[in-house]
N, C-alpha and C positions, 0 to 999 in steps of 0.2 A: 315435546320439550322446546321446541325451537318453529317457531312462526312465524315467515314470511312475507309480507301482504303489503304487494302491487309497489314494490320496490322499484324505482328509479334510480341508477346514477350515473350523474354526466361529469364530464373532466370538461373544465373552459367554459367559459359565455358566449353568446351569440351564436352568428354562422361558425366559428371557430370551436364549439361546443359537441365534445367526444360521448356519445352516450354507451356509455359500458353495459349496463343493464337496461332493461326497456322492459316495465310493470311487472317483474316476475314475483309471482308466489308461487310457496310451494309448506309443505309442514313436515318437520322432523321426527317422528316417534322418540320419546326417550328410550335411552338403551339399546339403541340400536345403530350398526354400520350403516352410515349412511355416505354415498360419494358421490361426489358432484365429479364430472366427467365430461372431456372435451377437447375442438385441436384449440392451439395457441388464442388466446385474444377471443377466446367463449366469450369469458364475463366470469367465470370460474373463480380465481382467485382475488377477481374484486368481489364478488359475493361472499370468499371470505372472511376478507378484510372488516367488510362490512358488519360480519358478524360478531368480530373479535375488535372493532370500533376503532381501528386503525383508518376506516375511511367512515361517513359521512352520508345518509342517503340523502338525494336528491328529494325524493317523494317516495312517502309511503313508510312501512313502519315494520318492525321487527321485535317478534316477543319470545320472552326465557319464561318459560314458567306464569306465561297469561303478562308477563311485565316488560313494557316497552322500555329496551333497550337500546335503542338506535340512536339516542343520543347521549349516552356515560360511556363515561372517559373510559377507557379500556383497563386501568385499575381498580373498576368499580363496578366490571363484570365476572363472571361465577366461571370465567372462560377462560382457557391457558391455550397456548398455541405452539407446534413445534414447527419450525423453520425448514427450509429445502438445507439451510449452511448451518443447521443446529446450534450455533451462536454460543458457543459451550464458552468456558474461559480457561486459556489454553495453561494460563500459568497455576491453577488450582488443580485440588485432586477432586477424582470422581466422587468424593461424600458431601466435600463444598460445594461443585459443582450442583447436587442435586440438592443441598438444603438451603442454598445462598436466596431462593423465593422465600421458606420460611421466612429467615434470617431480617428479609426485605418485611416482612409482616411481623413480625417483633415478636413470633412464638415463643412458648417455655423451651429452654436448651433441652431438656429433658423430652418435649415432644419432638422439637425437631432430632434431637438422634436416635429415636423411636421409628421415628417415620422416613430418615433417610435410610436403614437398614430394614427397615419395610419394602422400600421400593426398590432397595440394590438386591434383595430374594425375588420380587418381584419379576423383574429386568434379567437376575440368574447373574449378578456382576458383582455379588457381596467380598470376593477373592480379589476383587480390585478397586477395592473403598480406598486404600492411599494412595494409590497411581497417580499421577499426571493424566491430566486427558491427551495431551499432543503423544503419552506412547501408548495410547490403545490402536488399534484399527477402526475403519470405518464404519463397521455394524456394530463396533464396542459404541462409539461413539454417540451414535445415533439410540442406542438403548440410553447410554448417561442425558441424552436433552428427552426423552421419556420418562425415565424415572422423574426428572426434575420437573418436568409442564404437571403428572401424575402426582405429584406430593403432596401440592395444595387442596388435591382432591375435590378438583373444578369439575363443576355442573355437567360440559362441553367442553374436549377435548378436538381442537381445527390442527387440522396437517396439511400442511400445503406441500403437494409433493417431496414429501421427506424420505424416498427410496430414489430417486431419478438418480444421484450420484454415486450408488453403489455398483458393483458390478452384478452381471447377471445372476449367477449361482447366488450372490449376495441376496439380493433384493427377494429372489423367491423365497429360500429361509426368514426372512422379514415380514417377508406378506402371511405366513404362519402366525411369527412371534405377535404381530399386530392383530390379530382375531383374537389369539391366543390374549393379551392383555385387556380388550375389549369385552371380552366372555367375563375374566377373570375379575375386573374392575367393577362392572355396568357401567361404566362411564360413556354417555353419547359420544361416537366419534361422529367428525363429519370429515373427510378427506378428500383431497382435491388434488386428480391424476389427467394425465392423458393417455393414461397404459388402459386399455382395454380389457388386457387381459390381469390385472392387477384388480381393476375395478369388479371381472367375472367372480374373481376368483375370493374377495376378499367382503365383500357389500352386502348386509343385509334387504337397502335397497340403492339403487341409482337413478339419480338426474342427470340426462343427457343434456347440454346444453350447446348451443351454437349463433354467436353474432347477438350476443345478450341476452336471449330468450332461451326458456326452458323448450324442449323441443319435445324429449319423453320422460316420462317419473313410472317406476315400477322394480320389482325383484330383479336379480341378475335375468332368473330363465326366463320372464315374460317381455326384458329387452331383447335378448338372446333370439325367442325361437316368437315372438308376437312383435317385431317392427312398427309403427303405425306408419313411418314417414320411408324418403327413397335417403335422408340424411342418414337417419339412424340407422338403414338397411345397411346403407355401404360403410359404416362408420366401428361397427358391432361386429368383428371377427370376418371372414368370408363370405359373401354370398353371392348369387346370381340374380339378376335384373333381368325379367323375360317380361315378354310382351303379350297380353291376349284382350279379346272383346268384352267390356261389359256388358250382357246383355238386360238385366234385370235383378231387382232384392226378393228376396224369399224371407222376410225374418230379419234376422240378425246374419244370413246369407246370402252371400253375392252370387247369381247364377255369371259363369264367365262359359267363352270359349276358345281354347286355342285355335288357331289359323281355323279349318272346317269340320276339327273333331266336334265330338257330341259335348254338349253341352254338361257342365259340372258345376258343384256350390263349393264355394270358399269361405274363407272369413273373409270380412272389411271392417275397420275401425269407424268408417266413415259409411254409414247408409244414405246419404245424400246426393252420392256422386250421378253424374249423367252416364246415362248409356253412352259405352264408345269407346275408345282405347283406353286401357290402362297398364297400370304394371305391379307386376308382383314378385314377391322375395324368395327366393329357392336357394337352400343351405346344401354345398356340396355332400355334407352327409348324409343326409335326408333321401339322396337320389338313387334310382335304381338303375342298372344299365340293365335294355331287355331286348329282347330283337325287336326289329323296326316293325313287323308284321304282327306283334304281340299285341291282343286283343284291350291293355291295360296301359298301353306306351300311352302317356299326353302330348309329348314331346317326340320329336322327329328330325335325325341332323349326321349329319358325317364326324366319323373321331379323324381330328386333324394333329390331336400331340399328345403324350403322354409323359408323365415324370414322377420316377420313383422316390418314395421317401421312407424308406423303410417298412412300416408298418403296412402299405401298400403302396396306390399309386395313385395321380392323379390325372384324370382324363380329360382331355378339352374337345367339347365338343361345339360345332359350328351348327346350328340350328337352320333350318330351312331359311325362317325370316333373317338370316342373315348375323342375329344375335351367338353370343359365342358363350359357353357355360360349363364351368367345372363340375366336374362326380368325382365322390371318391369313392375307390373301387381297390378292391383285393387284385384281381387278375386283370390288367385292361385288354381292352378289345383291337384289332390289329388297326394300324394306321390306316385310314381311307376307306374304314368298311360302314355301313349303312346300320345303326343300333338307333332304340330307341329309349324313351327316359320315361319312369313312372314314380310316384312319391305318395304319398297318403296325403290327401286332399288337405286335411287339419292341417297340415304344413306349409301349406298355402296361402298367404297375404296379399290384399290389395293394400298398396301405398300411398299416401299422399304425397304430393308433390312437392 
């Protein structure tokens, strides 16, 4: 649906010259969740500016359907956008509110009151088509600047972190409704968070992006539990950063070694790299606590803390090399005793740096 390629853009001229994005492509399937994901000052929500024609590329070019976009006016794209502040109008009722784009496009009255009680069943808010918007609540709300971006029944639907100002229990029933309308529509989303776990939870696929450049593109699991880099490692839910030797590729197989155990094959994204240190990604869950003398331990290190969280606990353990590395575990083991760690090799990543 949505086509990227080798996009630039800079804010200012000269040495005083901000480059927000630096050559990124990437390509959006139609119909599909798609999020763009990141801390503050990625390039995130100028990319999607960019795409909803509020900003301007520098270089390079952006296509809807094979058709360059990158330079029409934003009323002359197939694109609607909902806002982080939903930009509702406060003195109108929720049916105005969500037909006033019609309205702006000179429909039949007959369509547009067709299609605003399309959208207010759609949204589940048809019991409050003559409210006021200032006396809804804030997930009422945010459904009425949905229905409304939804009615003109745009190509590309862009969300620029439109959950950040709800409260917690708020925003997860939302991260629902937002699949849920996405399913229900086909309408491409592309949305744009810094929540992690909004992005896990919610994405058919994700772009990881940081300091303007795309860094990873893939499904929620293959960000999740296949890292390529040591950003996205520590950037993607929990994990641990341990240390071990490259010694040689087998394949698409990295043979590694911890400190002077036996020699074992990993994944690597990268078969290029040199023999010699490297580092890899290990997910608290993934670990096993076993005795230190277990013929299957890779790992080797003292339990120095422990902290319970209900459903279990969580162990920290101080590795020989010095490195320190969470498991989670049912029963932990006693403070100061000598255990060892073992994981199913597949779970195993080298990183790029």
């Amino acid at each position: 649906m949505i086509e990227v390629k080798n996009v630039t853009k800079r804010f200012g001229e000269g040495e005083f010259a901000l480059t927000a994005l630096g050559d990124v492509s990437l390509s959006i399937p139609e119909g599909s969740f798609y999020t763009l994901l990141g801390p503050s000052g990625c390039g995130k929500t100028t990319l999607l500016r960019l795409i909803a024609g509020f900003e301007l590329p520098t270089d390079g070019e952006i296509l809807l359907d094979g058709e360059n976009i990158g330079y029409l006016a934003p009323h002359k794209r197939p694109v609607n956008t909902v806002f982080q502040s939903y930009a509702l109008f406060p003195h109108m009722s929720v049916e105005r509110n969500v037909g006033f784009g019609l309205e702006m496009l000179k429909r039949p009255k007959a369509e547009i009151d067709n299609t605003i009680a399309e959208m207010l069943e759609l949204v589940q808010l048809g019991e409050f088509a003559a409210r006021r918007v200032d006396q809804l609540s804030g997930g009422q709300q945010q459904r009425v600047a949905l229905a409304r971006a939804l009615a003109p029944r745009p190509k590309v639907l862009l969300l620029d972190e439109p959950l950040s100002a709800l409260d917690l229990k708020l925003r997860k029933g939302m991260q629902s409704e937002l699949k849920r309308l996405q399913h229900e529509t086909g309408i491409t989303f592309v949305f744009v968070t810094h929540d992690q776990g909004e992005a896990l939870a919610m994405s058919d696929h994700i772009a990881i992006m940081s300091a303007g450049a795309l860094r990873q593109v893939g499904t929620p699991e293959e960000i999740y539990t296949a890292p390529t880099s040591r950003f996205v490692a520590d950037f993607i839910g929990d994990t641990n950063i341990v240390n071990a030797e490259l010694l040689a590729f087998e394949g698409d197989k990295a043979k590694i070694r911890f400190n002077d155990g036996s020699p074992l094959l990993v994944n690597a994204a990268d078969t290029t790299l040199n023999p010699g240190p490297v580092h890899l990604a290990l997910r608290p869950e993934t670990i096993r606590v076993v005795d230190e003398a277990d013929d299957t331990a890779l790992l080797k290190g003292e339990v120095i803390d422990s902290t319970y969280f209900g459903a279990g606990s969580q162990m920290l353990v101080r590795l020989d090399d010095g490195v320190e590395v969470h498991a989670q575990v049912v029963v932990p083991r006693p403070m100061g005793s000598r255990v060892g760690l073992e994981c199913d090799t597949d779970m195993l990543h080298i990183l790029e740096d």
